[in-house]
N, C-alpha and C positions, 0 to 999 in steps of 0.2 A: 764431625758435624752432628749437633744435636738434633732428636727425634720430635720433635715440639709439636704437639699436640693440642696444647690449651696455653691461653696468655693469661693472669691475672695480673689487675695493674690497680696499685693505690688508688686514689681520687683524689685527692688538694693537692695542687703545685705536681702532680702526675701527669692526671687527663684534663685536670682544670687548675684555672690560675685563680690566685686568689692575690688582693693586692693588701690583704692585712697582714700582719705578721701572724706568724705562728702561736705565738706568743700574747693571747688577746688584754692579757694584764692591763696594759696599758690604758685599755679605750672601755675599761670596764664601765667610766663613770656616763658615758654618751648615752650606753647602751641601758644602764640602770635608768636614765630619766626617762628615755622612751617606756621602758618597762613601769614603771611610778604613774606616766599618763595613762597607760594604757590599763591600769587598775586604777585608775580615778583616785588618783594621791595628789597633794602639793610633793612639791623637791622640799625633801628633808637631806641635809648633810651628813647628820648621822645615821638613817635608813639607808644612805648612798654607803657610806662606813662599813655597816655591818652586812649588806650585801657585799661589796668587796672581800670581807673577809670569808662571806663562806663558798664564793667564787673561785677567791682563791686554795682555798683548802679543796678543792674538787679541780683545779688546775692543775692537768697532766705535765705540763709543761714547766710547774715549779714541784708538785708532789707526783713524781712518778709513781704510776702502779699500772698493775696489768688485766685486773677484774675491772669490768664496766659497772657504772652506776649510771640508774636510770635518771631522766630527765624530772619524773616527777618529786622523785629522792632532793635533787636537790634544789628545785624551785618552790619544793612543799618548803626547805627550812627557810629560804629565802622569807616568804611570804607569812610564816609561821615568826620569824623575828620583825618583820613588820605592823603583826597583829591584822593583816587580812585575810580574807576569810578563803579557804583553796579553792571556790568556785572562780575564783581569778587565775586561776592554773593556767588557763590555756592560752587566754591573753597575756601574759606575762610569757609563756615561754617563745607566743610569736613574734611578742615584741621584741624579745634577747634575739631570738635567732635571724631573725628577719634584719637587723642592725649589721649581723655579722657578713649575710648572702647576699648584701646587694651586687656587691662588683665584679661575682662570678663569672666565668666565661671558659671555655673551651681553649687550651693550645690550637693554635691554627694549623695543626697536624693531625692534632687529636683522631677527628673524624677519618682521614685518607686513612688513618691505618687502619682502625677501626671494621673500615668497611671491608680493606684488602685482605685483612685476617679472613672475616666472615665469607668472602669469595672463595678463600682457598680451603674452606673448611674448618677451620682454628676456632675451637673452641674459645669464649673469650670471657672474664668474670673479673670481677670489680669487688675488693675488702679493702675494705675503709673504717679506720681508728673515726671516731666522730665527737666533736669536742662538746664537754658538760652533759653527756647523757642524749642528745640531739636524738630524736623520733624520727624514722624514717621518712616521715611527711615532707618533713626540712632539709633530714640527710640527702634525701635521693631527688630534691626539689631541682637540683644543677644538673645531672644525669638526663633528666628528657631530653634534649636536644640529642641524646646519642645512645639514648636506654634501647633501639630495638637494634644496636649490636649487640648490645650483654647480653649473655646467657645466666649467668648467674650474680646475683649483687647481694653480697653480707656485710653487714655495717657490725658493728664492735660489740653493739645492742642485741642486736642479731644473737649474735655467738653468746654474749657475757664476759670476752677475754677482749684485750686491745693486744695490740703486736709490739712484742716479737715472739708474744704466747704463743705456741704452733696451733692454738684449738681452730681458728678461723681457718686458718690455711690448710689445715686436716680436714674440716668440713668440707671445701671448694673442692679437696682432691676426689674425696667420696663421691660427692655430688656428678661428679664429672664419668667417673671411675676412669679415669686415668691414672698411670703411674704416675708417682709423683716427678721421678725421674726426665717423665716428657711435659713438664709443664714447667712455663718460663714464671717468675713475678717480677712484674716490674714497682718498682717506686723510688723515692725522693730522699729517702733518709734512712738513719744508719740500721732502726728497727726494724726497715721492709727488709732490708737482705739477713741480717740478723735472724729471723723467723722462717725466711726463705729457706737458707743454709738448712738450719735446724729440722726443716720438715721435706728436706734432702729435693728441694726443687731446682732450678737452674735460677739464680739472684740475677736481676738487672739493677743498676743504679744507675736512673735520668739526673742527669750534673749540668745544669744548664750553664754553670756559672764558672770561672775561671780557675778558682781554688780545687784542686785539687784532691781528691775523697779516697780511701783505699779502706773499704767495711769489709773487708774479705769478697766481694762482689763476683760474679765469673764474668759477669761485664758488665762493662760502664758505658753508654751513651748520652749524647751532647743532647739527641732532641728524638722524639719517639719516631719520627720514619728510618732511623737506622737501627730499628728493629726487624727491619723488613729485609735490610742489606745482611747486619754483622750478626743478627742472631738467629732471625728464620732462614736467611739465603734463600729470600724468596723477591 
């Protein structure tokens, strides 16, 4: 029976749902024209063009990598290929992010455990990879509804590293001073446990879906209150 101490648990498709893909490629062009109003542009075709391309050069999810780049990094070249001047910085990046956060919401478990941790003492912390450089403003925008269980919350930004880099999950251990040995991670994809392993924590993998996952995980759960059964035995 493991000694568990402290929970960290991903954030998208973790402790909240998100109903876009992973994968935002797609809906790049939605989110550029809101971005073009919101800097006082007509819809250009090819400013929509060459922002997708540097969109996509900065998509973790077709160009992997493990260093974070900030927000302003690449909404500066965005706006810099447009010819607008980066006093539009901030409206261009609320308008990207704010396109991607709307239909955020909470597991309808989320909270029970959350709180159940927090009654029994469990340290509880939240590392999240956050897409295109995303400011904590935005990153941690979905977390209010349940930020006064965290104890700790480090975004990708935070740190400098995205996962399965051990540096984030190094830091939550410190922070905590717990061994790492009693501290559970949870998350959604193959990089949480990958990082997990690696920074010798106990890996949870949330599988909501029917297919079948094996990341080297020490356990897998269908939906996070059997975290409270199969992993706390609490």
């Amino acid at each position: 029976m493991p000694d568990v101490q402290a929970v960290i648990f991903d954030v998208g498709q973790t402790l909240i749902h998100y109903k876009n893909p992973l994968n935002w490629q797609g809906l790049y062009s939605g989110a550029i024209r809101g971005v073009m109003a919101d800097c006082g542009m007509e819809y250009s075709a090819a400013a929509d063009e060459g922002a997708q391309g540097i969109l996509t050069k900065y998509n973790t999810r077709v160009n992997f990598r493990e260093h974070e780049v900030s927000s302003d990094t690449i909404f500066s070249e965005v706006l810099e290929g447009w010819g607008v001047e980066l006093g539009k910085l901030s409206a261009a990046k609320r308008a990207f992010y704010g396109y991607f956060q709307a239909d955020a919401e909470c597991f309808e478990d989320t909270e029970m455990v959350l709180r159940v941790l927090k009654e029994r003492g469990v340290k509880v912390g939240a590392l999240t990879d956050v897409a295109y450089g995303m400011d904590n403003e935005y990153a941690l925008r979905d977390l209010l509804p349940i930020e006064k269980y965290i104890d700790i919350c480090l975004t990708s930004t935070d740190v400098g590293f995205r996962k399965p880099n051990t540096a984030g999950y190094l830091q939550m251990q410190q922070a905590f001073d717990i061994p790492s040995r009693q501290i559970a991670f949870v998350g959604d994809e193959e990089k949480d446990v990958q990082g997990a392993n690696s920074a010798g924590m106990i890996s949870v993998l949330v599988n909501r879906g029917e297919e079948e996952k094996n990341f080297g995980q020490k356990y897998t759960i269908k939906s996070l209150s059997q975290i409270l059964r199969d992993v706390m035995f609490i």
